[in-house]
C-alpha positions, 0 to 999 in steps of 0.5 A: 421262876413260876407257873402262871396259872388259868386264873393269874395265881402263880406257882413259885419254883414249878419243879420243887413242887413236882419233887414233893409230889414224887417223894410222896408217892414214893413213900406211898409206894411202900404201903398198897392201902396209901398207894390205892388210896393216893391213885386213886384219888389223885389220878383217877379221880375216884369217889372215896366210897368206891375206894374205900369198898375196893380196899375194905377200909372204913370212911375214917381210915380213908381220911386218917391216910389221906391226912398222913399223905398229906402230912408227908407232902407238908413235909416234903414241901419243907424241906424242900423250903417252900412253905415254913414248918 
C-alpha cells in the first residue's frame, strides 16, 4: 500500500514510516536538548539559531544532534525493512 502525494511521488508502507518517526521521538524523549532540538525543528518549524540560543548550544552541536537523530530514524527505518542498511 502508498501514499500518493501532491506531486505524484508515492510513500510505499504509510504506517511504517509513522512507526519510525514515533520511535524516534521516543528515543529523543530520554534526552531535553534532542527533544527541544526534534520540536523544534520538526513541529514548529523554528530557525536553528533561535533553538540553539534557547537551548545555549552552538551551531555545531545542533547539527551533530540533529545528525544523531537522523542517524536513528535511519535505523528505525531499517528495521522496520524499509530502506537497506
Amino acid at each position: 500500500n502508498f501514499v500518493q502525494l501532491g506531486e505524484g511521488e508515492k510513500v510505499w508502507h504509510p504506517e511504517k514510516w509513522l512507526e519510525v518517526i514515533d520511535a524516534t521521538y521516543a528515543w529523543c524523549a530520554a534526552d531535553s536538548i534532542k527533544s527541544g532540538i526534534i520540536e523544534r525543528k520538526y513541529r514548529k518549524h523554528e530557525y536553528y539559531r533561535n533553538v540553539c540560543d534557547d537551548l545555549h548550544i552552538s551551531q555545531t552541536t545542533h547539527s551533530f544532534i540533529l545528525a544523531d537523530i537522523r542517524n536513528h530514524a535511519l535505523i528505525e527505518a531499517a528495521y522496520r525493512q524499509l530502506i537497506r542498511p
